[in-house]
N, C-alpha and C positions, 0 to 999 in steps of 0.2 A: 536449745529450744526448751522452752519450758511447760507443766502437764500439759495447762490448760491449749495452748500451741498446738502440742502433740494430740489431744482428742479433737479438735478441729479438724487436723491433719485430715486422723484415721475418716472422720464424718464424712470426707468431700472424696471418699474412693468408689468407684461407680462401679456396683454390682448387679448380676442377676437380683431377680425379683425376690427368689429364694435363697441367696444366697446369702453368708456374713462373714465378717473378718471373724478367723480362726488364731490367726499368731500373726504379729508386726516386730519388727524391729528398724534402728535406721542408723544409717552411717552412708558413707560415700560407697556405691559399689560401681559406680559408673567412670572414677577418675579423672572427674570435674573441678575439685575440691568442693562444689556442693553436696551437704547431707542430701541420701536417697530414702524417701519411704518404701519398706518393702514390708508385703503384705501374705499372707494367704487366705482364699477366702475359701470357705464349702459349704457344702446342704449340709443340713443335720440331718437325720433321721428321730421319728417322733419317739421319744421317752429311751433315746439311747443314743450313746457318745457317739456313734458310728457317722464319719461325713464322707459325699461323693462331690466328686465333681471340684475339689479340688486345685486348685489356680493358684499361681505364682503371679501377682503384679507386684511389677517396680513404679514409683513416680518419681520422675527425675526434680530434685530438690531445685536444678536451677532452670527449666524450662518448663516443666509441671505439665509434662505431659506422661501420660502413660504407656506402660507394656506390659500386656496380659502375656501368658505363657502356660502352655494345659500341661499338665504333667503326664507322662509316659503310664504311670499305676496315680490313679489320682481320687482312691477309696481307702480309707481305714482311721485309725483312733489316733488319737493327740500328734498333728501334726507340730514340726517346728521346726524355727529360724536360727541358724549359728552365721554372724558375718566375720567374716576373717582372712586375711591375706592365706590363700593356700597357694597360691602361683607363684610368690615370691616376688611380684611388682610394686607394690607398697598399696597396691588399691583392696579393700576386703572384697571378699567370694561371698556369694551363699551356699549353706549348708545346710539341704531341707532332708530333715527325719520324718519320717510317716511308719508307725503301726500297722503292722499287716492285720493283726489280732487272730493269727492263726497259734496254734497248741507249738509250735517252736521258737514265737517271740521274732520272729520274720519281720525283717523290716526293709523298706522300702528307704532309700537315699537316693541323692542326687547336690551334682555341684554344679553351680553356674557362675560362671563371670564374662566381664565385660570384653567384646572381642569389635573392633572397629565401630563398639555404637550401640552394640545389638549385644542384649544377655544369651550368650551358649554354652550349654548343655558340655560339659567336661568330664564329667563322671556321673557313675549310672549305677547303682548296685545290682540290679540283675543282669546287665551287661557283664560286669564284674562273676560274678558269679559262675555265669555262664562261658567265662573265658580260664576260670579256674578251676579244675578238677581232681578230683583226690579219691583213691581207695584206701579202704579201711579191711583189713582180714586179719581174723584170731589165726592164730599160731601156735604150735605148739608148746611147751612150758611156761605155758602161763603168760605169752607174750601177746600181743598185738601192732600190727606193722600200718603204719599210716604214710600215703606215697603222695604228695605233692608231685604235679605233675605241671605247673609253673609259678616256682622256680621248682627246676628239680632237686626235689628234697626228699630222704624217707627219714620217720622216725618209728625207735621203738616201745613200745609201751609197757609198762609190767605191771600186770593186771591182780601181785598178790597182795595188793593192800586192803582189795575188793571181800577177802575174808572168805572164809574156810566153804559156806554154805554156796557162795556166787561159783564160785569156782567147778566144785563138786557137781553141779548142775551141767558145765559144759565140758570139762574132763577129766580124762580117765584118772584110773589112782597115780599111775607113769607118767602122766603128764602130757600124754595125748589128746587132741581134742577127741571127741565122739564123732563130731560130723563138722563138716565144714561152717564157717557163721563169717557173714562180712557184713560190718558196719558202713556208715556212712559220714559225710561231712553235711553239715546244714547249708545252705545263705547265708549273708551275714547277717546277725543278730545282735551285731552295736557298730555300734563306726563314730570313733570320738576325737577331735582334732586336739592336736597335740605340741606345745612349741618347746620341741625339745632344747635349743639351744638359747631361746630367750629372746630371740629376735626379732621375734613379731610375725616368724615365719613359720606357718604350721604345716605338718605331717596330719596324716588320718591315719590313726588305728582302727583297724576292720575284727572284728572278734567271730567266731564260728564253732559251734560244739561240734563234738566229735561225737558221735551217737555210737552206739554196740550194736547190744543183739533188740533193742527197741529203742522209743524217745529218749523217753525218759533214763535209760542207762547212758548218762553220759561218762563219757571216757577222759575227757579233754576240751582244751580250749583250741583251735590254731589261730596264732596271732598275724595280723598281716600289715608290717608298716607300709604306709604309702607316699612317697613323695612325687609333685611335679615335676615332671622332665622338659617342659617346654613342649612335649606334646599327647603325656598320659601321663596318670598317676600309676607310677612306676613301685612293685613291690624293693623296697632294701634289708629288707629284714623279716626275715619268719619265723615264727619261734613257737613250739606247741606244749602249752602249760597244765600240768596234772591236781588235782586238789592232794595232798597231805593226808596221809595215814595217820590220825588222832594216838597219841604217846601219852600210855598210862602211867 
């Protein structure tokens, strides 16, 4: 299809009154071998990025008809479209990002593909979220202990690269803490599709700070691979990554 084709396309997709295409992309998601228009459309808000109302349509490239779909969080900043095989059946997925625009960098995901005809909802990042939970607690000598609690995992963290001033703030000269401090893990805060083996078959990586004693003290990353199971996207690998102590 060529531009002038593709801005036709986008012309003839039928919105609210207030509403406008926000992000398009197109390929087959439907397993037709006809290319699909897929769209998002939302309100703006006056003299600021911010859109509501938020909608997923498909138009099927060889019957041209449509299917709206409302999204579960269907508010926040630069929405977007990733299409790509994540189920492993050769048909691409969509992969919609949405900005929460909250102080954590919080975002909003969702995967959908094609199930008997009809686009469903296969992944969910606050679902996600909400099905995975973790504690964070300082420890004594300078450590920090982070507990995955699916899959079960703990790791430990060693908080002296943090530098002489951070330290001395929460303990003692022995290496005691002063008082107890438990951190926290965020939502996830990137989710980026990944083919690792080259095959056209993508993994999502889900990324999560590991917070301290406030936001902004981040400690960490926890990484979370995700693959398809045939009936969830299944963690295979977790891994929680520290920044580097800078070498004079």
């Amino acid at each position: 299809m060529n531009n002038f084709q593709w801005r036709r396309a986008v012309q003839y997709v039928p919105t609210a009154s207030n509403q406008q295409i926000v992000a398009s992309e197109f390929g087959d998601v439907t397993g037709d071998r006809f290319p699909d228009w897929v769209y998002l459309t939302g309100t703006k808000e006056p003299d600021s990025p911010f859109l509501r109302n938020i909608t997923l349509t498909i138009r099927n490239g060889h019957t041209n008809q449509f299917q709206h779909i409302a999204l579960p969080e269907n508010a926040g900043y630069n929405p977007t479209i990733w299409l790509g095989d994540l189920t492993g059946n050769g048909v691409k997925d969509i992969l919609i990002t949405i900005d929460s625009g909250g102080s954590g960098g919080i975002l909003y995901s969702y995967v959908f593909t094609s199930i008997q005809g009809r686009m469903t909802k296969i992944f969910d990042s606050i679902q996600f979220n909400e099905q995975h939970n973790y504690t964070v607690q300082y420890e004594n000598q300078y450590k920090v202990s982070v507990v995955s609690e699916n899959p079960k995992k703990k790791y430990i963290l060693d908080l002296q690269y943090k530098g002489k001033e951070y330290l001395e703030e929460i303990y003692n000269a022995d290496g005691t803490l002063k008082q107890p401090i438990e951190g926290w893990v965020d939502p996830i805060s990137g989710i980026y599709p990944i083919d690792l083996a080259r095959t056209g078959k993508y993994y999502l990586l889900t990324m999560q700070l590991i917070a301290g004693q406030y936001h902004a003290d981040g400690l960490g990353i926890v990484e979370n691979l995700l693959l398809w199971d045939g009936r969830q996207f299944s963690i295979v690998r977790q891994t929680v990554s520290i920044q580097g102590e800078n070498i004079l």
